[in-house]
C-alpha positions in Angstrom: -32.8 89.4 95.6 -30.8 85.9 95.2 -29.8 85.4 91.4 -30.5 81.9 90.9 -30.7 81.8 86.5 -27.6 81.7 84.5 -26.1 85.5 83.8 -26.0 84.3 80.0 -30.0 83.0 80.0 -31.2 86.6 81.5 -28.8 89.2 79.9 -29.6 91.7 76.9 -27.0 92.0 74.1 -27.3 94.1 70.9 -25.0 95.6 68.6 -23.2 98.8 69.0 -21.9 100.8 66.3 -18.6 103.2 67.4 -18.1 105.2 64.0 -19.0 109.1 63.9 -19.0 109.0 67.8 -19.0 112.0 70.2 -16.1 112.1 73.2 -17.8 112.2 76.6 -16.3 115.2 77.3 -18.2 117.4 74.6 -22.3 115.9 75.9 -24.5 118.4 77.6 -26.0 115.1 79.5 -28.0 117.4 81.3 -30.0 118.2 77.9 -29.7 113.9 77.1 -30.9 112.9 79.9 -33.8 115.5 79.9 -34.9 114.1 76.3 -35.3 110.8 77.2 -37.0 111.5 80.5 -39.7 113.2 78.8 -40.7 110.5 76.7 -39.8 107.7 78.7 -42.5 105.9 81.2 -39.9 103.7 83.5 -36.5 103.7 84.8 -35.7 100.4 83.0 -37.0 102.2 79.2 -34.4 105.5 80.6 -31.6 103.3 81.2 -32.0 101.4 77.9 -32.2 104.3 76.2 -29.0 106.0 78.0 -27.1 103.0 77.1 -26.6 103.5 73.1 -25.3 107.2 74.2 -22.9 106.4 76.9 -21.9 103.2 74.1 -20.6 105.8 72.3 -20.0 108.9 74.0 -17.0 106.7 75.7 -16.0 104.5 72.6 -16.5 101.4 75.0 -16.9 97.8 73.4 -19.1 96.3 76.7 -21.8 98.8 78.5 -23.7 97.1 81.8 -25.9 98.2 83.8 -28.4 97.3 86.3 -31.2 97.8 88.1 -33.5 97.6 91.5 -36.3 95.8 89.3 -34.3 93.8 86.8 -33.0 89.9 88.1 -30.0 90.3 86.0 -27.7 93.4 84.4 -28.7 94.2 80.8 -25.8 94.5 78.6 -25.0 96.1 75.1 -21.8 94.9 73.2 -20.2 95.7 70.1 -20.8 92.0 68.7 -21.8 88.8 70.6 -18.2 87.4 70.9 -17.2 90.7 73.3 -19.2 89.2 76.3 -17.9 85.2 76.5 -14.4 87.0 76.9 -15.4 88.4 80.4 -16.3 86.1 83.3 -20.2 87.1 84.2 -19.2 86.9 88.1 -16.7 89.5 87.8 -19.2 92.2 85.9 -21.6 91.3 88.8 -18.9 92.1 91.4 -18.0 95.6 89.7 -21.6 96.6 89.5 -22.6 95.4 93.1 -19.6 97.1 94.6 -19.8 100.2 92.7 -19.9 103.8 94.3 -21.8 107.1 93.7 -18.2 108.4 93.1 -16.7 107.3 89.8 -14.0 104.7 89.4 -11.6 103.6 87.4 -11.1 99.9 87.9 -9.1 97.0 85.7 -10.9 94.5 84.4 -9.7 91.0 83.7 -10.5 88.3 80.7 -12.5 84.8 81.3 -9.1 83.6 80.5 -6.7 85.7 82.5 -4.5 86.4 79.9 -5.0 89.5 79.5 -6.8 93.0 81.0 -8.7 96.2 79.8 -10.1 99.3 81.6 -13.5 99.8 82.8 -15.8 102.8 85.2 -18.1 102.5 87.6 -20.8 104.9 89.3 -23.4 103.8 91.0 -26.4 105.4 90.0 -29.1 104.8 93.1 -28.8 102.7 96.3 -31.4 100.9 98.1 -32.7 103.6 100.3 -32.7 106.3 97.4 -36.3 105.6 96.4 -37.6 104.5 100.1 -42.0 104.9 100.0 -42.6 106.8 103.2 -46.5 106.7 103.4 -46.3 102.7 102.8 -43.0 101.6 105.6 -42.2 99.1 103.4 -38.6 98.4 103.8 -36.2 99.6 100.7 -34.4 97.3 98.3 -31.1 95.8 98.5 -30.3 95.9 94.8 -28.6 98.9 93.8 -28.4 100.7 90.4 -25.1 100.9 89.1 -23.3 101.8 85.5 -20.1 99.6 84.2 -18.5 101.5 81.0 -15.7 99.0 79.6 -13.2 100.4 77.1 -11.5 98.2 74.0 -9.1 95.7 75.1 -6.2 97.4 72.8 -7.1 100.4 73.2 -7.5 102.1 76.6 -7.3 105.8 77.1 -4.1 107.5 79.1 -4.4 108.9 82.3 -5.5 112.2 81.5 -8.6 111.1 79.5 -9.8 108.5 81.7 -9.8 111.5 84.7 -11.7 113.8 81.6 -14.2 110.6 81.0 -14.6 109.7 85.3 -15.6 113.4 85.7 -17.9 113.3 82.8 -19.6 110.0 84.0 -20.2 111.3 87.2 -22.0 114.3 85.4 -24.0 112.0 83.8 -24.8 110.4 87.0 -26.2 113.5 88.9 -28.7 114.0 86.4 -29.4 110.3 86.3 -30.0 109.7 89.9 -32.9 113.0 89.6 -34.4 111.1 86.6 -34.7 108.0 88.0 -36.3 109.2 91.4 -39.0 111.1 89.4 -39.7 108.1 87.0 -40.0 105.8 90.0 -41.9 107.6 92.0 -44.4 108.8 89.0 -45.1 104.7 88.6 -45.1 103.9 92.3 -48.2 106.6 92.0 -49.6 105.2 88.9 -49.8 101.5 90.5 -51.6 102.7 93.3 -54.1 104.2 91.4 -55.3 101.8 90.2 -58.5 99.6 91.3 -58.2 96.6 89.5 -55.2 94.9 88.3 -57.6 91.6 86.4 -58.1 92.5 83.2 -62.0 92.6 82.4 -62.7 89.2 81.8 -64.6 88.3 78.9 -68.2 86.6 79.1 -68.7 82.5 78.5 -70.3 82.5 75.4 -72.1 79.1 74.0 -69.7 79.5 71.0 -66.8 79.1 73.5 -67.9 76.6 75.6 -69.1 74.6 71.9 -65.3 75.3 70.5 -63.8 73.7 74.4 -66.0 70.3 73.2 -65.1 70.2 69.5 -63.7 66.8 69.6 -62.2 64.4 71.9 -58.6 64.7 70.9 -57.1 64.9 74.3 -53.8 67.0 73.0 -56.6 69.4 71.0 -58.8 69.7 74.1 -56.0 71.0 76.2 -55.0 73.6 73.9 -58.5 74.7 73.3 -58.6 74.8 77.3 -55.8 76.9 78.2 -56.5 79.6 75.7 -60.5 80.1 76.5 -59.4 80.1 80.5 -56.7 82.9 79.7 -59.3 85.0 77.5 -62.1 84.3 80.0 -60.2 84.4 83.3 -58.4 88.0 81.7 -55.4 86.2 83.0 -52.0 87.0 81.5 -51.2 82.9 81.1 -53.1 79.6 82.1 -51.9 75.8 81.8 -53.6 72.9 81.7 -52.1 69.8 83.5 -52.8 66.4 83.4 -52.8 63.6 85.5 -50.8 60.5 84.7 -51.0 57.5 87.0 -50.8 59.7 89.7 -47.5 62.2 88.1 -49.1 65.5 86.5 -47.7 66.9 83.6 -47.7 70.0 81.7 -50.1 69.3 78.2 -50.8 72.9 77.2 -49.8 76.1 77.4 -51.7 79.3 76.7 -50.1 80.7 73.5 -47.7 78.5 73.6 -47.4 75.9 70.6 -44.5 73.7 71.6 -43.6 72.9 75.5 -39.9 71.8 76.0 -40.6 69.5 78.9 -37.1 70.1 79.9 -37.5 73.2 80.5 -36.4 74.5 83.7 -40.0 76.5 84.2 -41.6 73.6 83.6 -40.2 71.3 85.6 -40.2 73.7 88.6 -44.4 74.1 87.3 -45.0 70.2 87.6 -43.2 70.1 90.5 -45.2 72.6 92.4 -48.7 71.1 91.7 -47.8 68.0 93.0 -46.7 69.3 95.9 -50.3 71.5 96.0 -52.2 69.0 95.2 -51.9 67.1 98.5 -54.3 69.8 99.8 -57.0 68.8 98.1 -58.4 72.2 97.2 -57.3 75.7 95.5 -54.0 76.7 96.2 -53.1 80.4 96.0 -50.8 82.9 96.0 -50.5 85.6 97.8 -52.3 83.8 100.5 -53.7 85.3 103.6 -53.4 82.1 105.6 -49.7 80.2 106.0 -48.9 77.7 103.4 -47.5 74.3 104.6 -43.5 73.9 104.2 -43.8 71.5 101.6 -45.4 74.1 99.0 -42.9 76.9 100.4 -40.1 75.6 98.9 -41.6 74.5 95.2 -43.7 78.2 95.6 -40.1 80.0 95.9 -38.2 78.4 93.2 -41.3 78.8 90.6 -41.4 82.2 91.5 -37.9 82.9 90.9 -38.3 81.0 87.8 -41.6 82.2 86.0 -41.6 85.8 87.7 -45.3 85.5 88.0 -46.8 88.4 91.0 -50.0 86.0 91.7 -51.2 82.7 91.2 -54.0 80.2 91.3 -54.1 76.0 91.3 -57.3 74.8 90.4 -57.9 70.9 90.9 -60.4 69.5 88.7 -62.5 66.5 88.9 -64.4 63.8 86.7 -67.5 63.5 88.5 -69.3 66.3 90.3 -72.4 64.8 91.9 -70.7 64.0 95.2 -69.3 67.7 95.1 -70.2 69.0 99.0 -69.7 72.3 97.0 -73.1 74.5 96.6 -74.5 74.6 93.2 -73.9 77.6 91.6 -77.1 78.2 90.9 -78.8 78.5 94.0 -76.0 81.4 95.2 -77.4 84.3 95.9 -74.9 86.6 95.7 -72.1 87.1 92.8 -69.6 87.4 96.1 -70.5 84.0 97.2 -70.2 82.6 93.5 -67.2 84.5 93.0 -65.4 82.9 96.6 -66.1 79.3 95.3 -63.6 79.9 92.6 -60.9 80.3 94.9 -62.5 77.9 97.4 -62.5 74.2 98.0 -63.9 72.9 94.1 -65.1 69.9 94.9 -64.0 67.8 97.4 -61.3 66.1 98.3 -61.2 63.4 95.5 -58.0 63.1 93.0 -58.1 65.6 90.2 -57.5 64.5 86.7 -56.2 67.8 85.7 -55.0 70.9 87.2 -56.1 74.3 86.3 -52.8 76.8 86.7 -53.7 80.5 86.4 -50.8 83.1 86.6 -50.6 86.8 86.4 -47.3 88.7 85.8 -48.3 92.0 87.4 -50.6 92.5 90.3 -52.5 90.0 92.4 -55.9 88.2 91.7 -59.5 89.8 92.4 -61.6 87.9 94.5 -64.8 89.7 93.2 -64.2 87.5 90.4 -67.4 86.3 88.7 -68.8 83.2 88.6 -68.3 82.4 85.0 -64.8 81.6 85.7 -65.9 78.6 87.7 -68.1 77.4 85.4 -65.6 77.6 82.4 -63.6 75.5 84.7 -66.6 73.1 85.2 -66.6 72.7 81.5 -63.1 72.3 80.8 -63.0 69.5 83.5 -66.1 67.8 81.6 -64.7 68.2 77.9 -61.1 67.1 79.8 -62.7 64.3 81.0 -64.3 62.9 78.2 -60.9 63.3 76.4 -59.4 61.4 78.6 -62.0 58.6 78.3 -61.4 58.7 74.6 -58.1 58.3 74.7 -57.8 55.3 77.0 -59.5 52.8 74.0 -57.7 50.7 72.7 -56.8 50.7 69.2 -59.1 53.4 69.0 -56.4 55.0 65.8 -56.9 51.3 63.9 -60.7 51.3 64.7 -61.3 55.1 63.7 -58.8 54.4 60.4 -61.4 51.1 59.5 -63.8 53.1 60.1 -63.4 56.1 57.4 -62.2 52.7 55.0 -65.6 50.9 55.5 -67.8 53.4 56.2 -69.6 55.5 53.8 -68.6 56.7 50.0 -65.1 55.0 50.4 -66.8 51.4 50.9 -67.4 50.6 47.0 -63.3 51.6 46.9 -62.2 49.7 49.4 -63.6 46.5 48.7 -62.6 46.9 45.1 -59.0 47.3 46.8 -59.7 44.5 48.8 -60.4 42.1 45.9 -57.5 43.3 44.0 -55.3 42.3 46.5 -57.3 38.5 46.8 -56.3 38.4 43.3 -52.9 39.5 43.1 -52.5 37.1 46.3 -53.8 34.0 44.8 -51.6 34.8 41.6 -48.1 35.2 43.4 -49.0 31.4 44.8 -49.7 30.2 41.0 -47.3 32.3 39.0 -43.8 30.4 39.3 -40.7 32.3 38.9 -36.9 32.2 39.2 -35.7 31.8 43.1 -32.3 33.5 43.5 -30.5 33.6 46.1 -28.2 36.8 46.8 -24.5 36.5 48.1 -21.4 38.9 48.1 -18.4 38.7 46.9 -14.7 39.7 44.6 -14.1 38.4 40.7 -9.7 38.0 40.8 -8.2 36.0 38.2 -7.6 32.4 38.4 -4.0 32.4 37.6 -3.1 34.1 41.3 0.5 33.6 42.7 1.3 34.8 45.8 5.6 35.5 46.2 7.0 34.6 49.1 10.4 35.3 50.2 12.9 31.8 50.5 15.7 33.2 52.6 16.0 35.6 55.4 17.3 39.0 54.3 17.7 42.6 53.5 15.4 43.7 50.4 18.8 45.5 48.4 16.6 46.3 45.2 13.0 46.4 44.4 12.8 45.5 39.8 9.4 46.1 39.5 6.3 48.2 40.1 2.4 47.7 40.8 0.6 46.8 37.3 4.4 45.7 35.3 3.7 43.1 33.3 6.6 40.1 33.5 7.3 36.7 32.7 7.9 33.6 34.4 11.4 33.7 36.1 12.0 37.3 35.4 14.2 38.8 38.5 11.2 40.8 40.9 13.2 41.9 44.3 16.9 41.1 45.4 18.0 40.8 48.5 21.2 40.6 50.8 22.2 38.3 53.5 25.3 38.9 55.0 25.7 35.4 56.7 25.2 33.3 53.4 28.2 35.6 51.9 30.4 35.2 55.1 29.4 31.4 54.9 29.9 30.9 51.5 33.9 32.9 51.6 34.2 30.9 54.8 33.7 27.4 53.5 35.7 28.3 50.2 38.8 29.4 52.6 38.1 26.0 54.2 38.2 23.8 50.7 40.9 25.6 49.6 43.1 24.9 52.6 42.1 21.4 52.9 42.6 20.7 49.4 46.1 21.8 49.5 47.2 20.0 52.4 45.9 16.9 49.9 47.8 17.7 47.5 50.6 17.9 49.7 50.3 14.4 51.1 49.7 12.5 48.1 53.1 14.3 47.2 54.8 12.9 50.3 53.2 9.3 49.0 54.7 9.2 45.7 58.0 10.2 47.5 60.4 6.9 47.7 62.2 8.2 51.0 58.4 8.2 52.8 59.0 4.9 55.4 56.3 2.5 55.5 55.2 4.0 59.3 54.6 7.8 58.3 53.0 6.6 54.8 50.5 4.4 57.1 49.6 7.8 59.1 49.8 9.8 55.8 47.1 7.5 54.2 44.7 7.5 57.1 44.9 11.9 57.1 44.3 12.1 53.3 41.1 9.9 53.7 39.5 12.5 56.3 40.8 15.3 54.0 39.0 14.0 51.0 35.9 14.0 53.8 36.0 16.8 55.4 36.5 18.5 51.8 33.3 16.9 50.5 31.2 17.8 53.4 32.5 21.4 52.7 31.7 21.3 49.6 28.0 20.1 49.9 27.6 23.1 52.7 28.8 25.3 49.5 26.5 24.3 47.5 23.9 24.9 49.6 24.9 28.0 50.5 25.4 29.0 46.8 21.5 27.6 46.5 20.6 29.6 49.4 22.2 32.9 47.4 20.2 31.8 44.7 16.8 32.9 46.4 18.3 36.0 47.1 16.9 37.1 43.7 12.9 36.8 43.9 11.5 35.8 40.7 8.4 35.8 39.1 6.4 31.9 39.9 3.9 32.8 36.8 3.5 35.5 34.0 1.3 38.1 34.2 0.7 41.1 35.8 2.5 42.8 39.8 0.0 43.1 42.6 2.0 45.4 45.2 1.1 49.1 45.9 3.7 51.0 47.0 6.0 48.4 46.9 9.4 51.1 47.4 7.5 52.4 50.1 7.0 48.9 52.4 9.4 46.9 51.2 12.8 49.5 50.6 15.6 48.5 52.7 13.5 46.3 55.3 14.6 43.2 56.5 11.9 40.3 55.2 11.8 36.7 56.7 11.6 33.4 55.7 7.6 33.0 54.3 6.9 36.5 54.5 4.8 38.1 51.6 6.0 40.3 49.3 3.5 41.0 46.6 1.3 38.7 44.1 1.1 38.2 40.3 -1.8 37.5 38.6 -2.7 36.5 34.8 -5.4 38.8 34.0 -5.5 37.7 30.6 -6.7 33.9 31.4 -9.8 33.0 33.5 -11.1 35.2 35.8 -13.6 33.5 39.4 -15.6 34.8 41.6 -14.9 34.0 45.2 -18.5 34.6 47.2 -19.7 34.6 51.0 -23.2 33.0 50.7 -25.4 33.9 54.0 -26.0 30.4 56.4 -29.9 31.0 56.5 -30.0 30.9 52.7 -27.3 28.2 52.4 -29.5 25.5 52.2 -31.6 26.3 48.7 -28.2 26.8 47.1 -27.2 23.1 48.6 -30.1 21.5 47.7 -29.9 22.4 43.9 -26.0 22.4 43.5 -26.3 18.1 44.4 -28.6 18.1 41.2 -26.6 20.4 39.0 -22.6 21.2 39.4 -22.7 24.3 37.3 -25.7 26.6 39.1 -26.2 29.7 36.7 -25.0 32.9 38.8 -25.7 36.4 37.8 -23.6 39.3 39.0 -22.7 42.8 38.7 -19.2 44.3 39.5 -19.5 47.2 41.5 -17.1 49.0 38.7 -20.0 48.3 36.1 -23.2 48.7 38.5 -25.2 49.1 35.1 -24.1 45.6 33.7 -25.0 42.1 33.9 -22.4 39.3 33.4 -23.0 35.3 33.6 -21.0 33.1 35.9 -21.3 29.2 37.0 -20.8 28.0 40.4 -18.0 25.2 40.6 -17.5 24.5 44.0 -19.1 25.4 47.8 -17.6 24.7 51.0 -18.9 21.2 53.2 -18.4 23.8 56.4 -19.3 27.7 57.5 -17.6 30.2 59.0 -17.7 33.2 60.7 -17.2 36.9 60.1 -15.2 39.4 61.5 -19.0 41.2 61.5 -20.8 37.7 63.8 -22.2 36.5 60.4 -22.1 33.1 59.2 -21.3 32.4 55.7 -20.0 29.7 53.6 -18.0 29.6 51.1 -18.1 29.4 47.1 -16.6 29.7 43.8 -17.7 30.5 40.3 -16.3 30.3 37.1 -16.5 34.1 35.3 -17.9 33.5 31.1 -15.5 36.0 29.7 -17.9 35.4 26.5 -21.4 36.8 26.6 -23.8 33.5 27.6 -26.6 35.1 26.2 -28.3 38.5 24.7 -29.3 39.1 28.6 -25.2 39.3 29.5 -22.5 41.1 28.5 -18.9 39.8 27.8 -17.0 40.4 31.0 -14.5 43.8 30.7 -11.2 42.4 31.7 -9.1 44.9 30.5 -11.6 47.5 33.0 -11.9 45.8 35.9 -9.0 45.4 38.7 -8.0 42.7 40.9 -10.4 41.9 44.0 -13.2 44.3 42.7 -16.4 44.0 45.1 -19.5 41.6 43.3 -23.0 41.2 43.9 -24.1 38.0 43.3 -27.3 36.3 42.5 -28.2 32.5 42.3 -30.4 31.2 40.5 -31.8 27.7 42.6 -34.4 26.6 40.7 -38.5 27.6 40.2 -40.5 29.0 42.9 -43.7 30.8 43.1 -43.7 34.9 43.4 -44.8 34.5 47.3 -42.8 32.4 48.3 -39.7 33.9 46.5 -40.4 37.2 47.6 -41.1 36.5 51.2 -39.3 33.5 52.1 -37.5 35.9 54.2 -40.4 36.4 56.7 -41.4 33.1 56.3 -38.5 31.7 58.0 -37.9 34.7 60.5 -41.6 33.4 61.8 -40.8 29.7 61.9 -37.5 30.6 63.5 -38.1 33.0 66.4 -42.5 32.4 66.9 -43.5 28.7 65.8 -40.0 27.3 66.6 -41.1 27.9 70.3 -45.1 27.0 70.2 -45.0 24.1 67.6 
């Protein structure tokens, strides 16, 4: 049989514990094996049992085995983590090629880097346990052992010959076991007469607990479970159809339903291949079924593992049923045959009806209360359904249980409370403030820029030193200015000797008048050129000057880790160094005010200059301080975030304004600490304050378009 499931999905792992363990070698197997044969009722329940033994008779860390009957190898590990390092293909492979003669085989990781030692034996083959009175042809699957030893830890030579002969000892009386336990259930099963479980009669408290209400979810529930207990089933669903896709609602026993499940998907996708048909669909079926329910059919089965099945359609309306009327059968074998017959016509169902046993197949003496439980579960179905589909019925119901009955004295008191409490928020006229975000710095805020291309040399000061006006803050070096500035003193220097030496030559009486004349004119563009060297000095002397950054203001170094950005890195003409601010004068607060609420602030800062602002710093959550707004922005801009916001500025009262407000801590708060902001524009009424908000969003995005 194909294995179509994941190895992981279908395999068994427990622990296995190797302390106080007995060495292969020294088991009578012949006496184990005989112990659990006695009390066990199937091959699968011997081999389970077998597997804790050989677990520890060989001190292995991964035991597999499998079987004729099982879909996948069971497994039994030391811990969890032993089986993800093996690749489940490769157990597979060992177990399918394994022989009635023990091996010794090496075993690779999932990963490949490394290897370990395993044994093999196959137990039983797939004509071992052939039945010859029925023909049937024998399995493929064969029964095999897989016995892996510790990754660190294999055995030498000599004791994995001592553990290969001891396995296949095990083996021999196995294989006897194994035959005898098959063949006792092969007996058993075709004992017996009836594999249906006796159904249990339709009583009037059943059918009253199908129709208990009209939830539809409820109803489905209710459904499957009295169909499973009624039917003797061992599962039934309930299916429903939904604009023409059907669905799994509900589940015998089953309280949650993954709807990605693989089972269920392979469920819903059977029906609707079945329910082209137009009548039951079953399984095993004497007759052929079409090819497009093959298909579905074979992947459910290998799915669900289910022996026998049954798709029942039902139907909303049964009076133009060309099925006979249950009562006028005559015999319970003519009732009985409608169930699995055509139920009524060839109409669409609004549910399906999936009954599944696990072992045997379905009795067709089945009586006829099945089909009328089915009858009654399409009715109570049915009117669900038509319950469901009104609209607003959860409003309608929830009115209901509000103005119905002992709650209506309640809720009309609620009712005028609320009148009141609305007419008061129009009358009662409070404070409107508007909300806007922000930083408090001080007022006193100098940025320092650097005045000359260089090479910071020395770094003075630190983040939080407190200076004065002028004081030295950063030196740099520039390399040029100092080449300039010895370049153009060489130059004056030379020039102003070769003056000096020409009004020498003047003064001299033996100078003729023609070489005096020529003299006179080079001592004028000496005393030039000397003074344009002299003004380049002095600007390059002002230019050294700015090598030395000093402070613009006193107060108080904004820079952290100044060393750390600034050491040894050239700086440009412009660029920013660090800031100083006087965090003993005035402090402000610089705030973003939201466009939509713009306007209100607008409107009443043209009236009054100083708007009263309350804020809190998000340093002192718990406190109120007092500020006044000086100045907004004409224009708004955007965000980094898409938001528009424009722009304001309020003077901080460092003294408390009032009882209400406390004196702002300036010696607790930092530079650029975060602010919320309220301001206060003026009286409005509780309503309109509250939920100006959703006043506007309506006006903006629904009357804007109708009005």
């Amino acid at each position: 049989m194909e294995t179509r499931r994941p190895y992981a999905e279908t395999g068994t792992t427990t622990e296995a514990s190797s302390s106080d363990s007995v060495s292969a070698a020294a088991r009578d197997w012949a006496t184990v094996v005989a112990g659990h044969a006695e009390t066990c009722t199937s091959p699968t329940e011997l081999i389970e049992r077998l597997s804790d033994d050989v677990s520890e008779a060989f001190a292995s860390e991964l035991f597999a085995a499998t079987h004729r009957d099982w879909p996948e190898p069971r497994l039994l590990a030391r811990n969890g983590q032993i089986i993800d390092r093996f690749a489940p293909s490769t157990l597979r492979t060992l177990l399918e090629t394994a022989t009635q003669s023990p091996s010794a085989v090496t075993l690779p990781t999932s990963d490949g880097k490394s290897e370990t030692r395993a044994l093999q034996i196959q137990l039983l083959d797939g004509g071992d346990l052939k039945d010859e009175g029925s023909g049937a042809p024998p399995a493929r699957r064969s029964s095999s052992m897989l016995v892996v030893y510790p990754e660190h830890t294999s055995p030498s030579p000599v004791e994995q010959i001592r553990d290969l002969k001891s396995l296949g000892e095990l083996a021999k009386y196995c294989r006897q076991a194994l035959v005898e336990l098959e063949r006792s259930s092969k007996k058993q099963e075709s004992e017996r007469s009836v594999t249906f479980t006796q159904p249990h009669p339709v009583s009037h408290q059943a059918l009253r607990y199908l129709h208990q209400d009209l939830d539809l979810q409820a109803t489905a529930f209710r459904a499957a479970n009295e169909l499973r207990r009624i039917a003797g089933v061992d599962r039934a669903a309930v299916l429903l159809n939904r604009r023409g896709r059907f669905s799994i609602q509900a589940i015998s026993g089953v309280a949650v339903i993954d709807r990605r499940a693989n089972a269920v998907r392979v469920a819903e996708q059977l029906v609707r291949a079945a329910v082209v048909l137009g009548r039951t669909v079953e399984f095993p079926s004497a007759e052929p079924l079409p090819p497009q329910i093959s298909e579905p059919l074979d992947a459910y089965l290998d799915v669900s593992g289910v022996t026998s099945m049954v798709v029942v359609p039902l139907f909303e309306s049964h009076k133009n049923s060309p099925h006979r009327d249950p009562d006028s059968q005559t015999a319970e074998g003519s009732a009985a045959s409608a169930f699995l017959e055509d139920f009524v016509g060839d109409r669409e169902p609004h549910a399906i009806v999936l009954l599944e046993q696990f072992s045997g197949e379905f009795d067709r003496k089945q009586p006829a209360q099945t089909l009328e439980a089915c009858a009654d579960v399409s009715v109570a179905l049915a009117n669900a359904r038509q319950h469901d589909r009104i609209f607003g019925l959860r409003t309608l119901q929830l009115l209901g249980d509000w103005f119905g009955g002992r709650r209506l004295p309640y809720t009309l008191l609620a009712c005028l409370v609320m009148a009141v409490l609305f007419v008061l928020s129009m009358l009662i006229k409070i404070d409107h403030k508007v909300i806007a975000s922000g930083v408090a710095e001080p007022v006193e805020r100098r940025s320092v820029f650097a005045r000359v291309d260089g090479v910071v040399q020395e770094i003075l000061v630190e983040d939080g030193y407190d200076v004065q006006k002028g004081d030295p803050l950063i030196r740099l070096e520039n390399a040029d200015l100092e080449t300039s500035a010895e370049d153009l003193t060489g130059k004056i220097q030379t020039s102003t000797r070769r003056l000096t030496s020409i009004e020498s030559l003047l003064l001299d009486p033996g100078t003729d008048a023609k070489q005096a004349g020529r003299l006179a004119i080079e001592k004028r563009q000496l005393e030039s050129e000397i003074k344009s060297l002299r003004s380049q000095l002095e600007l390059v002397q002002a230019e050294r000057k700015h090598l030395i950054v000093r402070a613009p203001i006193s107060g108080t170094i904004e820079g952290w880790q100044l060393k750390r950005k600034l050491g040894d890195r050239p700086v440009s003409r412009g660029n920013e160094l660090l800031v100083v601010s006087d965090t003993d004068g005035e402090w402000r607060l610089k705030l973003e005010i939201p466009d939509q609420d713009a306007a209100e602030v607008l409107r009443y800062y043209r009236d009054d200059q100083s708007l009263p602002v309350q804020f809190a710093a998000a340093s002192h959550p718990d406190v109120t301080y007092s500020a006044n707004l000086q100045w907004i922005a004409s224009t708004a801009r955007r965000r980094s975030d898409g938001m528009n916001v424009i722009d304001a500025i309020a003077s901080i009262r460092l003294e408390p304004g009032s009882k209400r407000f406390e004196a702002f801590a300036i010696s607790e708060t930092r530079t650029g600490v975060e602010a919320t902001a309220k301001i206060v524009c003026g009286k409005r009424s509780v309503l309109s304050s509250w939920f100006g908000d959703v006043a506007d969003f309506v006006n903006r995005n629904v009357l804007f378009y109708v009005r």
